[in-house]
NUGUSE-990544 format. One record per residue (C-alpha): x, y, z; residue in one letter. Coordinates in steps of 0.1 Angstrom, whole numbers, padded with zeros to 4 digits, always signed. Layout:
residues N
XYZA
...
***
This chain:
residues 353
+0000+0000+0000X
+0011+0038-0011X
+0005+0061+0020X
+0009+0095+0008X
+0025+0119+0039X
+0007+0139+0061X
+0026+0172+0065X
+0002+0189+0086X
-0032+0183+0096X
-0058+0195+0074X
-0096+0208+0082X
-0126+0185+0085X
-0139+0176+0050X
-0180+0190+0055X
-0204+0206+0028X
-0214+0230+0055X
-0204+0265+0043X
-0187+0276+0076X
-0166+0243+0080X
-0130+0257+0069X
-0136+0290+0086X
-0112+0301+0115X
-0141+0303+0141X
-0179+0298+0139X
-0206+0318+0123X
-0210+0349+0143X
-0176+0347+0168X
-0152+0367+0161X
-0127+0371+0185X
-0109+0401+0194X
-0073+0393+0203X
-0061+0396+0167X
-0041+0359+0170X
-0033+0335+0146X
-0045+0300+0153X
-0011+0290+0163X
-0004+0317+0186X
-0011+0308+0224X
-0036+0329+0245X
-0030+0357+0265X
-0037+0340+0301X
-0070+0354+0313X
-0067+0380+0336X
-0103+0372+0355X
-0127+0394+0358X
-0148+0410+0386X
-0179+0386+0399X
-0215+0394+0384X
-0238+0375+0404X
-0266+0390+0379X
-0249+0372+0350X
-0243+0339+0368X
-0279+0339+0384X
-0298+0347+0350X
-0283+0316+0332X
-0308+0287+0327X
-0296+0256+0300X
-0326+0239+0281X
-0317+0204+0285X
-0336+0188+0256X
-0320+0212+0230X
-0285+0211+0244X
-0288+0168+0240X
-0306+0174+0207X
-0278+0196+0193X
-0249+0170+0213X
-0266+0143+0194X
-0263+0157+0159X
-0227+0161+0161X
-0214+0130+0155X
-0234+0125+0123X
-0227+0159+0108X
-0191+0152+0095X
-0177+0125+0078X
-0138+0121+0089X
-0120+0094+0065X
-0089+0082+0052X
-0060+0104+0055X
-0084+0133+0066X
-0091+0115+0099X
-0054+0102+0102X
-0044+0137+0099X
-0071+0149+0129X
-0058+0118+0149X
-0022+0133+0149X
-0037+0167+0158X
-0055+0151+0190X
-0028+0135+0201X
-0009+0166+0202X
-0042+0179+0220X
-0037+0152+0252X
-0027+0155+0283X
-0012+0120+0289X
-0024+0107+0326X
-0013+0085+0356X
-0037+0088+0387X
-0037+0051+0401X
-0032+0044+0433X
-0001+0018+0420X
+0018+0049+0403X
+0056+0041+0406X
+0084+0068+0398X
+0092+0039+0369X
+0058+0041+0356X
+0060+0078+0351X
+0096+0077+0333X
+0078+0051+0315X
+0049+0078+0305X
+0072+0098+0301X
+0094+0083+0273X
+0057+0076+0253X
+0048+0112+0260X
+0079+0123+0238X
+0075+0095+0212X
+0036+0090+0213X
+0041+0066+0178X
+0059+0038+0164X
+0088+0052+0146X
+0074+0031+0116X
+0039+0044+0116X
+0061+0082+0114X
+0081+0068+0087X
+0053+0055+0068X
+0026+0086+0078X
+0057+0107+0066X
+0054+0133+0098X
+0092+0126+0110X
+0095+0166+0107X
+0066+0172+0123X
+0077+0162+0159X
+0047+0151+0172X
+0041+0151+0208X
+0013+0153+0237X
+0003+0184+0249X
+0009+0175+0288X
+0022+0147+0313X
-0003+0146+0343X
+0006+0135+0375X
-0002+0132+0410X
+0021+0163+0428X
+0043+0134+0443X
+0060+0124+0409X
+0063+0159+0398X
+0103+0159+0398X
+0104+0125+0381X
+0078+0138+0357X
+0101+0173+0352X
+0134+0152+0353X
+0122+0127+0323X
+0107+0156+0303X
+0138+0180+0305X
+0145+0193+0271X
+0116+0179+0257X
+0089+0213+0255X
+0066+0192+0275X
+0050+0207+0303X
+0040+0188+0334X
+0007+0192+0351X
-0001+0185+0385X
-0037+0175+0401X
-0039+0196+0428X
-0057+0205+0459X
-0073+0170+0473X
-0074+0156+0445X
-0102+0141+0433X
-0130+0154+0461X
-0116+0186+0470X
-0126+0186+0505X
-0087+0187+0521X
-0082+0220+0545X
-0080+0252+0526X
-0045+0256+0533X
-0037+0225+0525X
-0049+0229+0493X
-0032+0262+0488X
+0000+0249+0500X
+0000+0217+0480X
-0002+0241+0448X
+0027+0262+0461X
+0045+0230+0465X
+0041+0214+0426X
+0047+0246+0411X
+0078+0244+0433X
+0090+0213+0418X
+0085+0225+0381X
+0047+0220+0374X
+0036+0245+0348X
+0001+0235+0347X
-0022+0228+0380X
-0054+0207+0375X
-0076+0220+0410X
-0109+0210+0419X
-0131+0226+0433X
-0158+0226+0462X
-0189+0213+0449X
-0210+0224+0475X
-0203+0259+0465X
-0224+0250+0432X
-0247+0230+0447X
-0256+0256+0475X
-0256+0285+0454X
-0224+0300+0470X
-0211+0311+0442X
-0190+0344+0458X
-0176+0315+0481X
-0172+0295+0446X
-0148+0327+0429X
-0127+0332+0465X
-0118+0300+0461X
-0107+0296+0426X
-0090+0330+0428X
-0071+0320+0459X
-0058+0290+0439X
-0052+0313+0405X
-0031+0335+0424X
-0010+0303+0443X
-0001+0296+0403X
+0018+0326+0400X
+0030+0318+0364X
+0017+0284+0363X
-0012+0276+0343X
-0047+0268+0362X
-0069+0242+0352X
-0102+0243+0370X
-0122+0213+0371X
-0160+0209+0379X
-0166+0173+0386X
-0195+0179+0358X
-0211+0147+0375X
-0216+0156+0408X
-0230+0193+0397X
-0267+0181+0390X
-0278+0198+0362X
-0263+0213+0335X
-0273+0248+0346X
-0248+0243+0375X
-0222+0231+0348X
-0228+0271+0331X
-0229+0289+0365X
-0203+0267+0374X
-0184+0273+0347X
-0189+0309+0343X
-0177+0317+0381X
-0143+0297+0372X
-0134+0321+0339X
-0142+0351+0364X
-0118+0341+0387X
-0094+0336+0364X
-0091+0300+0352X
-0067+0296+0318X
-0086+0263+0311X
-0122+0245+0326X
-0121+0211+0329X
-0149+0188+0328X
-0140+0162+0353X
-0112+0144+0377X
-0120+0114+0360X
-0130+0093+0391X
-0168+0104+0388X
-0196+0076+0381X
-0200+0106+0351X
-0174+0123+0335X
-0175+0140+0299X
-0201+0143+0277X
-0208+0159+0247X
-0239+0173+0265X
-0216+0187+0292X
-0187+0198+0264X
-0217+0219+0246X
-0228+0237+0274X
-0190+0245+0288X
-0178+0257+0252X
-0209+0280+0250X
-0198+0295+0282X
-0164+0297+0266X
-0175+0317+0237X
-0198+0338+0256X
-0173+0348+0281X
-0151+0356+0251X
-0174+0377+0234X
-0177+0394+0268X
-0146+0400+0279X
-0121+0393+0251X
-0104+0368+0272X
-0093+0334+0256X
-0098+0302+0279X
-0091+0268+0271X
-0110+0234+0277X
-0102+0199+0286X
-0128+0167+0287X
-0117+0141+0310X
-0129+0108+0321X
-0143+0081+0302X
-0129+0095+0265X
-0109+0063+0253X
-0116+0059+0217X
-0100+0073+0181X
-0139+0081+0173X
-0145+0097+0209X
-0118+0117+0199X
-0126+0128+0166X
-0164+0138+0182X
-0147+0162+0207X
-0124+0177+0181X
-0159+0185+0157X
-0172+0197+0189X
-0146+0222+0196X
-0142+0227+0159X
-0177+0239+0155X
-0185+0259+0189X
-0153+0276+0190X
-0129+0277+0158X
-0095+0269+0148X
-0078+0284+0177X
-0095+0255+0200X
-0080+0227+0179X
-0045+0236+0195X
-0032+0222+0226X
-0030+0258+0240X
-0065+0263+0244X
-0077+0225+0239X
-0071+0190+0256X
-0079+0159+0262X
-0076+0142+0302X
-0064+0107+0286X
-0050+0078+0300X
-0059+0050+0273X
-0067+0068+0247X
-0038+0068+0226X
-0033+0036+0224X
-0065+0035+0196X
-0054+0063+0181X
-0023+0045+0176X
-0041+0016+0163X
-0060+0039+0141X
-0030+0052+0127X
-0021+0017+0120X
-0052+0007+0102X
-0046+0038+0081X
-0012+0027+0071X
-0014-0007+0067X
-0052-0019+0066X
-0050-0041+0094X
-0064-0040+0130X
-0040-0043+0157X
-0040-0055+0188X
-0038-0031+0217X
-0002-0043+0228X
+0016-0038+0194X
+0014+0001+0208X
+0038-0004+0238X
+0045+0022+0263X
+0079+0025+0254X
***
């Protein structure tokens, strides 16, 4: 079999008229930035309870529309090979187990610089690309392994952070345990926040927190996330989600991942429409990451049309897009095999090293 090389990804082959166009119909956003360019960080803005109050999510339209995405866009053949290398430059490579060892993060590590097969490069023709994943995520304790492994690679590491996954440690624990990973060399936090703030209503106690924990970052990036799946109903996901950009959050995040719940397209709709309106708002750029439960090449390629659609260009980078991912690259991988040689493999012909 001939592969011709992929040299860069390409767009999403659609009839619809807007499909190549750098954002949707109607957004235009005002930082004047190529899609390549990163984001000035968001700066935050003051609370408006008035705002945040006044939001109310139709449920039935945002699962119609959630629904229709999937069948909207047909993704073959060296189109979707292409958009498979794009998301796995778009994933923040994960190790939360319980069992994590500082040899399993070199491990992770090692696959997070050389996510492929170096014959599925050569054959895909993308040696020059230097494809990589976005992040390596890691509980604060393997930080410094996670930094040491990644040294010279451009590959940030990002830390889950305050009480990771329920959120319920001391306040100042939580503070200091941020202070503490950005210490050893994290340059992304992954927080979570208190729950009962949204489900209470609390939402001034809801933007002291998160600011508290944006200004711990000092020059780290901070990923907020919402635990979408203990939040009750997708008008607490928008509040939610809104309160979060106030304060200051670079990126929202679905959830920790150890949710009976965790992303959904439903979920992704409502939190990129709060993306774009904040945008519209403020001018302020913030990113989004899906986590939990996202473990297929076809998963994948549903979140990318997502962001593709509700946000533009500029989301389909892994400065203002990515993917919480723990087994998902190893069926991208597999993809990328079928592509290239028309066979299925099995899962462990993808090694982690």
């Amino acid at each position: 079999m001939t592969v011709t090389p992929l040299h860069a990804p390409r767009p999403v082959r659609s009839a619809d008229a807007e499909a190549n166009a750098d954002a949707p119909v109607g957004v235009r956003w005002p930082t004047g930035l190529g899609p390549d360019d990163p984001p000035r960080r968001n700066p935050g803005t003051a609370l408006d309870l008035a705002l945040v109050r006044g939001l109310r999510i139709n449920r039935s339209a945002v699962e119609r529309r959630a629904a229709s995405l999937p069948g909207r866009r047909s993704v073959k053949k060296e189109w979707q090979a292409a958009w498979l290398l794009r998301a796995i430059t778009c994933m923040d490579l994960t190790t939360l187990a319980g069992d994590d060892t500082p040899g399993n993060v070199r491990r992770l590590c090692a696959k997070a610089r050389h996510p492929m097969r170096a014959d599925l490069i050569e054959a895909l023709g993308v040696r020059d690309l230097g494809v990589t994943v976005g992040a390596v995520c890691v509980y604060h304790q393997y930080v410094a392994t996670a930094v040491d492994a990644l040294r010279g690679s451009g590959i940030p590491v990002a830390a889950v952070s305050t009480g990771f996954p329920a959120g319920l440690s001391p306040f100042e624990q939580r503070v200091a345990e941020i202070h503490a990973s950005v210490a050893a060399g994290a340059a992304e936090i992954d927080v979570v926040i208190t729950r009962a703030h949204v489900l209470t209503g609390n939402w001034q106690a809801l933007y002291d927190e998160v600011r508290a924990f944006r200004d711990a970052c000092g020059e780290a990036h901070l990923k907020t996330i919402l635990g979408v799946g203990e939040l009750g109903t997708l008008t607490n996901v928008a509040r939610a989600s809104q309160v979060a950009m106030m304060a200051g959050s670079d990126f929202i995040k679905t959830s920790t991942g150890k949710e009976a719940t965790n992303a959904t397209l439903p979920v992704g709709l409502v939190m990129t429409r709060m993306i774009r309106d904040f945008g519209e708002r403020t001018g302020h750029e913030v990113g989004f990451k899906p986590a939990g439960g996202i473990r297929t090449a076809k998963q994948a390629l549903d979140w990318l049309i997502l962001m593709k659609e509700e946000l533009g260009d500029r989301w389909l980078r892994p400065h203002l897009f990515r993917f919480g991912a723990s087994g998902l690259l190893t069926d991208v991988e597999r993809q990328l095999e079928h592509y290239v040689t028309g066979r299925y493999a099995a899962a462990h012909r993808q090694p982690m090293v």
